[in-house]
C-alpha positions in Angstrom: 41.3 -10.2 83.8 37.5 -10.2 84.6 35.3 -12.8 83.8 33.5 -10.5 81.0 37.3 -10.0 78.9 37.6 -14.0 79.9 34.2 -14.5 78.1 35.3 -12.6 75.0 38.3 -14.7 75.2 37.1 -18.1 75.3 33.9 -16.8 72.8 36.6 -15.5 70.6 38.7 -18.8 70.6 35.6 -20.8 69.6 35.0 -19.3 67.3 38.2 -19.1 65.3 37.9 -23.1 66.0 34.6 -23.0 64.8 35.9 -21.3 61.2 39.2 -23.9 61.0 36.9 -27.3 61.5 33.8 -25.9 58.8 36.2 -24.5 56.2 39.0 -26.8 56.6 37.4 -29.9 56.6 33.7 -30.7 56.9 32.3 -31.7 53.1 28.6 -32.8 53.6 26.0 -30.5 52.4 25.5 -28.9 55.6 28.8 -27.8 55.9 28.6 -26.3 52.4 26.2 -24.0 53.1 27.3 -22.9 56.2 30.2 -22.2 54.3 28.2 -20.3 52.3 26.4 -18.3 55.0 29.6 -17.9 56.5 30.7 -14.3 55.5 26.4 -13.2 56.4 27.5 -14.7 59.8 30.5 -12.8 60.2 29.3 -9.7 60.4 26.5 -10.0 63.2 29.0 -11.8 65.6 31.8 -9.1 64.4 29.9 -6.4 65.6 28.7 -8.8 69.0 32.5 -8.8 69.5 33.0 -5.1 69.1 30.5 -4.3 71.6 31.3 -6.2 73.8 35.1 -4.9 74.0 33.8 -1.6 74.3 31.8 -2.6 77.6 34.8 -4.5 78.3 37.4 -1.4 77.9 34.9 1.0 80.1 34.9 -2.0 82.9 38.6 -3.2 83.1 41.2 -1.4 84.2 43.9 -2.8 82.3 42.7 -2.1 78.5 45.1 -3.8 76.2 43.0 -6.9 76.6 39.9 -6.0 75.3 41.6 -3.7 72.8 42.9 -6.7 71.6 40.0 -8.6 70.9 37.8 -5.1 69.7 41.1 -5.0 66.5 40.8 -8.3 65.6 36.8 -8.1 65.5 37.5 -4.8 63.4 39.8 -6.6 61.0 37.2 -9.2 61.1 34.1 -7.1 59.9 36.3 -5.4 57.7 37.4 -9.0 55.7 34.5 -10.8 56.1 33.7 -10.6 52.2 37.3 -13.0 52.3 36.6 -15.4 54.3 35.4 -17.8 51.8 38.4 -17.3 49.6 40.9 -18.1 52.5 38.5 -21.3 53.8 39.1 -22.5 50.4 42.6 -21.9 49.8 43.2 -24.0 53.7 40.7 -27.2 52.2 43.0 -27.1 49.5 46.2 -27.1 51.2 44.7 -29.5 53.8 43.4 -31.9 51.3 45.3 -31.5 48.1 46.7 -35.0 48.1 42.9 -36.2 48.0 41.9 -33.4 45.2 45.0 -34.2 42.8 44.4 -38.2 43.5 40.9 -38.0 42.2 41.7 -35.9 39.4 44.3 -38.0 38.1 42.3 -41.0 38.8 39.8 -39.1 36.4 41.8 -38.5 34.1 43.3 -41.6 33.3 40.2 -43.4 33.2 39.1 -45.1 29.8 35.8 -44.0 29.4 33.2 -41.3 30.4 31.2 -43.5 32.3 34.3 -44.7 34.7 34.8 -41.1 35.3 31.4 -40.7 36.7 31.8 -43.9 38.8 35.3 -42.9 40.1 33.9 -39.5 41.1 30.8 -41.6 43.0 29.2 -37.5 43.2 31.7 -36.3 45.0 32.7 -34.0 41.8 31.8 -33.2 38.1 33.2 -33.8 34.8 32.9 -31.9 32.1 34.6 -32.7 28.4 34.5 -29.4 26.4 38.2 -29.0 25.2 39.9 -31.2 27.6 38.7 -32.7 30.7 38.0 -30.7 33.8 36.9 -31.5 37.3 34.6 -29.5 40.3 34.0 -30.1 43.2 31.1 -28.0 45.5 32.3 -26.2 48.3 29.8 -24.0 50.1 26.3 -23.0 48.5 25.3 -19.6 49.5 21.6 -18.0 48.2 21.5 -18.1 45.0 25.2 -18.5 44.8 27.7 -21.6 45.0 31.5 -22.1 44.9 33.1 -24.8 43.6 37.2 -26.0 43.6 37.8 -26.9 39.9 40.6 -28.7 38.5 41.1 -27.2 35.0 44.5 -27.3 32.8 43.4 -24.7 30.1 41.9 -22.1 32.6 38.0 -21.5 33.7 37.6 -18.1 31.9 36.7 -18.8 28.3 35.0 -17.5 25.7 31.5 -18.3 24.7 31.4 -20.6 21.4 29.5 -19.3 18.7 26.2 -20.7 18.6 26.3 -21.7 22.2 23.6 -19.9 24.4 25.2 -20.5 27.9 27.4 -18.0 29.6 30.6 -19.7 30.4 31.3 -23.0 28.9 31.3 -25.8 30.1 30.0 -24.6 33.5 26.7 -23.3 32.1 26.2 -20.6 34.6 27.5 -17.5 35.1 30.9 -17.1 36.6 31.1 -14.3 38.7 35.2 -14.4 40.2 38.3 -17.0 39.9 40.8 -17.2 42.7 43.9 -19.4 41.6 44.8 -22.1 44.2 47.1 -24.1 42.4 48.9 -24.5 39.0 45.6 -25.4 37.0 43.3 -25.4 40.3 40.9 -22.7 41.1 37.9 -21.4 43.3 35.3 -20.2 41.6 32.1 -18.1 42.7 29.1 -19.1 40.6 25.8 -17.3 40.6 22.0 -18.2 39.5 
């Protein structure tokens, strides 16, 4: 293996790493929107991969190796549109326990206000119908996702009289993924 297929290798590695620690468990604002920027990000260092296979499959002799590496930066470029949906769906698995706890704690609290102070801005509350819960994920340009905790389901109709797209959320709801019974991920847009 030459050093160049050992590069792509190691650069590779990183930065499957890189995607696991952002996605699976960073929360601060920075790590939202490079979760956010994530799938723009893909594709550059997709197509870095791919051409540097190629020069890699002209320069080494045994070509599985870099063949290797130029597929999985294909499937790569051609998923990158996913990638936020799957980071999601591993934060949720990875921290469910910590998602469910805080939702029950919410909604077993007496009052409005002790639901604001037990989500501390970590999430939202919003009372139209029945309680529900979000919390941000990423925040893209002028797009955001948020996991939201919601027993009657996020699509709803508008009320008559009511102005705003999608209540309660009062912006405009753009796709749902399911994560869990009554859990979703949710891509908002300005």
């Amino acid at each position: 293996m030459s050093g160049l297929t050992k590069f792509i290798y190691t650069a590779f590695a990183l930065w499957v790493v890189i995607f696991v620690a952002i996605f699976g468990f960073g929360s601060n604002a920075v790590f939202q929107v490079i979760r956010g920027l994530w799938p723009l990000l893909t594709l550059p260092i997709a197509l870095v991969f791919m051409l540097l296979s190629l020069t890699a499959i002209f320069m080494e002799k045994r070509k599985i190796q870099p063949l290797v590496i130029l597929l999985l930066s294909a499937i790569a470029l051609a998923t990158f549109k996913k990638t936020s949906g799957w980071g999601a769906w591993m934060n949720f698995q990875l921290h469910k326990s910590d998602y469910e706890s805080v939702a029950t704690k919410v909604l077993t609290a007496p009052s409005a206000k002790e639901q604001e102070k037990i989500c501390n801005g970590g999430c939202a509350v919003y009372h139209e119908d029945v309680v529900s819960l979000s919390f941000d994920y990423s925040a893209g340009f002028l797009n955001w996702t948020q996991i939201i905790y919601d027993p009657i389901g996020v699509r709803r109709p508008p009320k008559a009289g009511i102005s705003h797209p999608n209540p309660p959320y009062d912006t405009y709801l753009v796709k749902v993924e399911p994560l869990a019974k009554n859990w979703y991920f949710c891509y908002f847009i300005d």
